[in-house]
N, C-alpha and C positions, 0 to 999 in steps of 0.2 A: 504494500500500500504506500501510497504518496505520501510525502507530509503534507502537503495539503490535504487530502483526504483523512490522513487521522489528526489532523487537527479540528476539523471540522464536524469526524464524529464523537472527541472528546468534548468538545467545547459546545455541540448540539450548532455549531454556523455563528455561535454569538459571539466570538472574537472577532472572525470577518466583519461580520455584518456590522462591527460596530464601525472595524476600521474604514470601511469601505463608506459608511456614513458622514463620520469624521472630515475622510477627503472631499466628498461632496461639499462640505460647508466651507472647506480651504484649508485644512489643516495639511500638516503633515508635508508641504511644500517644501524644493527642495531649493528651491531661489525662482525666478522669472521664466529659465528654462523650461525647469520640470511642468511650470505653468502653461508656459504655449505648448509643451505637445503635449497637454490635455487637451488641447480647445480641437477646434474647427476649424477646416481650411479659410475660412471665413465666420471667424467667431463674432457675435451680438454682446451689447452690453451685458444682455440678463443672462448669459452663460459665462461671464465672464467675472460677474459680481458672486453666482453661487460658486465659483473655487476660489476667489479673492478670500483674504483673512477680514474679519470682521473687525479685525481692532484698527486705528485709522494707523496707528504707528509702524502695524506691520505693514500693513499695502506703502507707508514711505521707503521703507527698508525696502521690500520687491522695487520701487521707483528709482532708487537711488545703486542698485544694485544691477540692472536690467543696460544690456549693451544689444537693443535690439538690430536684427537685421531683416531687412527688406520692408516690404509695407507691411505685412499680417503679423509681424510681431511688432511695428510701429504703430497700428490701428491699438493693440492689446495692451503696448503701453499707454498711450493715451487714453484709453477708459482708464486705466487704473490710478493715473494722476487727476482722473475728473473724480473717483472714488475717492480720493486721500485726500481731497479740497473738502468734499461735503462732508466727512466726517471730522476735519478741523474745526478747533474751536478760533487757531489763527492763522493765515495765508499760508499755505504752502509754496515754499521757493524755492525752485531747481530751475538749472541752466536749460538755456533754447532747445528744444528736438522736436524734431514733427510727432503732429498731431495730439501736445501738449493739449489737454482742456477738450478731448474728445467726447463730446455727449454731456461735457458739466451741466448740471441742475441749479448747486448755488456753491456758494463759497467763494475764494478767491486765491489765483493762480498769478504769482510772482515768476513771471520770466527774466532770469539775472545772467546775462552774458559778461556783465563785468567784475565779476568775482574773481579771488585768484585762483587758477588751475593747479594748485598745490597738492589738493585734497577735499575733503568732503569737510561740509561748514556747516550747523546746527542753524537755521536760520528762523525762526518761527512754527515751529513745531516742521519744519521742510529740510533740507540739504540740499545740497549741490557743489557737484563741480560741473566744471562753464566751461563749453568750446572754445576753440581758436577764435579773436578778438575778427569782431569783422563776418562771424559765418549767421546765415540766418537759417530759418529753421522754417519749414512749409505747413500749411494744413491747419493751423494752429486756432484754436477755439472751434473747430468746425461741428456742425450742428449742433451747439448748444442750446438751451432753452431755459437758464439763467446763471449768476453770477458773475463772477469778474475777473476779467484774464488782463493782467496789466504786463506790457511787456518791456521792458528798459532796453529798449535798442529796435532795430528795425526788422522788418517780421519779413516773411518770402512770397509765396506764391499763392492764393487758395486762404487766404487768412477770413475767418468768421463765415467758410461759405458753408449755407444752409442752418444759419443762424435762427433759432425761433423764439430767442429772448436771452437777457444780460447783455451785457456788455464789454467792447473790449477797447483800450487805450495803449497804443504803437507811438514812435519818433515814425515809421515811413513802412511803406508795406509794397509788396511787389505786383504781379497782374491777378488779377481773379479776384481781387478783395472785396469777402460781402455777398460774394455772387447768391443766388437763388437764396434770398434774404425774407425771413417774411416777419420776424420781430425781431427787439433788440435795439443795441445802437452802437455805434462804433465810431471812436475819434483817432484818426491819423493826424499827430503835431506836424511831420513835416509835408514829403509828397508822396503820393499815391501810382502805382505804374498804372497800367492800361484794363481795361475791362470792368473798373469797378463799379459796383451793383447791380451786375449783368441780369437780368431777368428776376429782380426785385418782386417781392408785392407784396414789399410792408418793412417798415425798422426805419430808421435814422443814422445818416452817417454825413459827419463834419471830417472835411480835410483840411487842413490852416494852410496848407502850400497848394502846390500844383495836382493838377490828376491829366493822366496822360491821354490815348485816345479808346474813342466809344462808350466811355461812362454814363450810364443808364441807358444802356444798350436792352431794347426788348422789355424793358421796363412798366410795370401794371401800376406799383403805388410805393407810395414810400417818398423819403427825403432825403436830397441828396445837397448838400453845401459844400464849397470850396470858397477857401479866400482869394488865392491867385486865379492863374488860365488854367484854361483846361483845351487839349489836344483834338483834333479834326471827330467829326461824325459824333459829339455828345447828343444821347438823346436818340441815339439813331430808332426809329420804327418803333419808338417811347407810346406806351396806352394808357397812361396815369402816369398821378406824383406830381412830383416837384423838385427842379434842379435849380438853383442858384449860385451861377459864379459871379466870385466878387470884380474879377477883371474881365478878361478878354476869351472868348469862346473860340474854338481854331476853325477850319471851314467845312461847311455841309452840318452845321446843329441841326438837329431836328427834322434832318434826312427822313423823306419817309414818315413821318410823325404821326401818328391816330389820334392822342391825347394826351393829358399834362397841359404843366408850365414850364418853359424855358425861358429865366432873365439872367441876364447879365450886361457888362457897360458896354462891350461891342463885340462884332461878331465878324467872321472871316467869310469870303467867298460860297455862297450858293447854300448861306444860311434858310432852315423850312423847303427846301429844292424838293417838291414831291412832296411838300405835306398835305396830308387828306383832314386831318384834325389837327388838336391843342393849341396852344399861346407861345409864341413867340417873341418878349418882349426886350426892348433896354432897360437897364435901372432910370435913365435919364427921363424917360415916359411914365414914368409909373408915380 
């Protein structure tokens, strides 16, 4: 006989069965590893929270310990730094990597790229050690639906897209920011690359600088602010909302346009060209 099998008829299945329970609720973990090849080639929050540990301190230890690679263990960490936010009673703070703040609910997520790379830093009930100075991190708050992801330094590609509540606050963020947005709100201090609020329908997002081109591209509702210009085609085939640049719009705004409002103090070549709806205004008129 096996040991398994005479352990099973000595113990009547109730040592397994306990262990076997145990792992289910996340114990018994062997670090981040042992974690991802439990899951699924494509694992969900909610399988990913019943092997997570319950206490908030261990899922930081898995966060702080976790060298994922490729996307499906960078999806898996990201849930689990959205887990160790909401069960903080204070910020959790670890350096830039994608898909930080996946799926957060509430709490608040400290992105610190300017730490020093010596070692790991107790920082608010968080740690981290921080990238090469300069590297940015993609994906970052993506489909949340609240809390707050503050990032101290500039974010990459895909930042708050399919955001449906909380907030996120960046120095600059790269193309896709925001996209398929339908609550929430998000401020970029500096500027903004290309694409952002791509196919919006709902949330609020302020840039203080520039945003590059197509912003509120396919756009239904929502709001969108920039204090500088903004790059050719804003607004492009726009069906809702509201976009306000504080300077100069590049050419072809509201290419296309169904609906909305487009103001700003001036506008470049074959501004409205094809629009079938919405407003097209200066600041100067209004």
């Amino acid at each position: 006989m096996k040991l398994s099998g005479f352990m099973d008829q000595a113990y009547g299945g109730k040592v397994r069965g306990k262990k076997r329970l145990e792992e289910k609720r996340g114990e018994f973990l062997l670090g981040f590893e042992d974690l991802a090849q439990r899951l699924k080639e494509r694992p969900k929050r909610a399988e990913v929270e019943a092997l997570a540990p319950k206490d908030a301190n261990s899922i930081v230890d898995l966060v702080l310990s976790s060298s994922p690679k490729g996307r499906r263990e960078e999806t898996i960490y990201g849930i689990l730094t959205g887990l160790a936010a909401e069960r903080l009673a204070e910020p959790l703070v670890i350096p830039p990597r994608n898909y930080a703040g996946l799926e957060m609910k509430r709490g608040t997520i400290v992105l610190d790229g300017a730490a020093p790379a010596t070692g790991p830093k107790r920082v608010s009930g968080g740690a981290g050690q921080t990238r090469p100075q300069g590297a940015k991190a993609h994906h970052l708050g993506e489909k949340m639906s609240g809390g707050r992801l503050i990032i101290r330094g500039g974010a990459g590609d895909y930042l708050g897209q399919e955001m449906r509540g909380g907030g996120i606050v960046c120095s600059s963020s790269g193309d896709y920011a925001f996209r398929n947005m339908t609550g929430g709100w998000g401020v970029v201090k500096g500027n903004a690359g290309n694409y952002l609020g791509v196919g919006n329908s709902g949330g609020r997002i302020v840039v203080k600088g520039r945003v590059g081109a197509r912003a509120g591209w396919l756009m239904r509702s929502g709001r969108i602010r920039v204090g500088e210009d903004a790059s050719e085609y804003l607004g492009l085939m726009m069906g809702g909302g509201s976009i306000s640049i504080g300077r100069r719009a590049g050419p072809r705004a509201g290419w296309r346009m169904k609906g909305g409002l487009i103001e700003a103090a001036g506008y470049g070549p074959e501004a409205g060209d094809e629009k079938v709806g919405g407003r097209i205004l200066r600041r100067e008129d209004l």
